[in-house]
N, C-alpha and C positions, 0 to 999 in steps of 0.2 A: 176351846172355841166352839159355837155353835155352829151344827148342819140344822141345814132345811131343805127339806123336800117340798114340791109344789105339783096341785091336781089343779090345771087350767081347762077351764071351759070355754073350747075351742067352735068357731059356725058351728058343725056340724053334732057337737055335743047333745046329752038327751036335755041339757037345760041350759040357759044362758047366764043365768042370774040364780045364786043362793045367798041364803044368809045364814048369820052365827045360830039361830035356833032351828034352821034342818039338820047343821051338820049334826047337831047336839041331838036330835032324831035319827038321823042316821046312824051316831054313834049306841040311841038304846035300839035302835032295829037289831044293829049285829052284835049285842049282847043277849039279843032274845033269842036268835037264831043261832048263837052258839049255844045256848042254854038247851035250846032242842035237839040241838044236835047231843048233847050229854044225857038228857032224859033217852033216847032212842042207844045211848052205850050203857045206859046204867053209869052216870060218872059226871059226877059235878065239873065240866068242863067248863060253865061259863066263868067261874074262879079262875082258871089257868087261860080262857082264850083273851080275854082281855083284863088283865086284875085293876080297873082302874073304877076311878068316880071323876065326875065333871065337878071342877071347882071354876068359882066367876071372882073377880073381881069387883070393884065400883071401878077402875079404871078403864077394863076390859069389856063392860058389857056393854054387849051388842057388834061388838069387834072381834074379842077373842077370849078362849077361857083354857083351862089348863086340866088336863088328866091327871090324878095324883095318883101315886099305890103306895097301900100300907106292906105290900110285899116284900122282903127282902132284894128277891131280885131286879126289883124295879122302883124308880119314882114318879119322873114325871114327864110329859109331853105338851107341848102348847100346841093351840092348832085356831088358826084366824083365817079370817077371809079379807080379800082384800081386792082393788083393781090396778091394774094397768093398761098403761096405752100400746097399741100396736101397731105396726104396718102389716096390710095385707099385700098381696101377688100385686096389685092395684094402685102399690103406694097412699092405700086411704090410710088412717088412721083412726080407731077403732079403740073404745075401751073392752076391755075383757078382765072377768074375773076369776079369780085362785082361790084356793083353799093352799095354805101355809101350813106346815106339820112344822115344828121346830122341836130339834135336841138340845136345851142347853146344857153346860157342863159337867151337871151335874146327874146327867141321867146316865142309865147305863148300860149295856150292851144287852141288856135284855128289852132295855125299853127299844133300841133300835132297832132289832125284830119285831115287835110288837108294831112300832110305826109303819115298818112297811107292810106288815099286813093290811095295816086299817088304811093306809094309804092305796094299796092295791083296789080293797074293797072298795073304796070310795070313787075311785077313777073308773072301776068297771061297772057301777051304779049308775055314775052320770055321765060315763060314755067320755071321760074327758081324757088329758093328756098327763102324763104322770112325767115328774121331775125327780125320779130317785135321789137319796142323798148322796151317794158315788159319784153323780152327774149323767147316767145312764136316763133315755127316755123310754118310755113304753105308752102304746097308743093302743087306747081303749076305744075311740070310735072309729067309726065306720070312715073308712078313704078309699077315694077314687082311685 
């Protein structure tokens, strides 16, 4: 069965609204910065901090696209954005937006570490709310 983790951008978030080609930036931001981070050890780390490539669909695009790895240890990650409605304190109702990480079953415990790092990364990027795949939260932005 498939887990999903979810990074919601919540009011106070550093953004309200993303789409499928930042995260897709976002995801080559933290391959360059792992990348320097290995230049600065001497050691190809950007191979091991995230082994993947962005692969798109025709169905998928503009919606969602998928991490693949030729790695042994790993395959694949899906990861879309999406909206939902909310109640606030206020009883309004409120769209807000996610970013979606999804495990399906065929990925594997190395892809599940890898998820939550780029899911960590991404929630403390844009300040949002993190939905671990355990169902654990963790809050990246700023609260009163």
């Amino acid at each position: 069965m498939a887990e999903n983790a979810f990074i919601k951008l919540v009011p106070s978030s550093a953004k309200q609204t993303i789409s499928i080609e930042e995260v897709k930036d976002l995801f080559h931001y933290y391959k360059n910065i792992t990348s320097k981070t290995g230049d600065q050890l001497d050691w190809q780390f950007e191979n091991a901090a995230l082994p993947y490539e962005i692969k798109e669909t025709e169905e998928g695009k503009g919606k969602w696209f998928y991490l693949q790895s030729g790695h042994e240890r790993y395959n694949v990650i899906l990861i879309g954005v999406d909206k939902e409605t909310v109640r606030n304190e206020d009883e309004e109702e409120k769209e807000q937006v996610y970013i979606q990480v999804t495990l399906p079953e065929q990925s594997t415990f190395g892809d599940k570490g890898k998820a939550n790092e780029f899911c960590k990364f991404l929630a403390k990027k844009l300040q949002g709310e993190l939905h671990l795949f355990n169902g654990r939260i963790m809050y990246y932005y700023p609260r009163k």
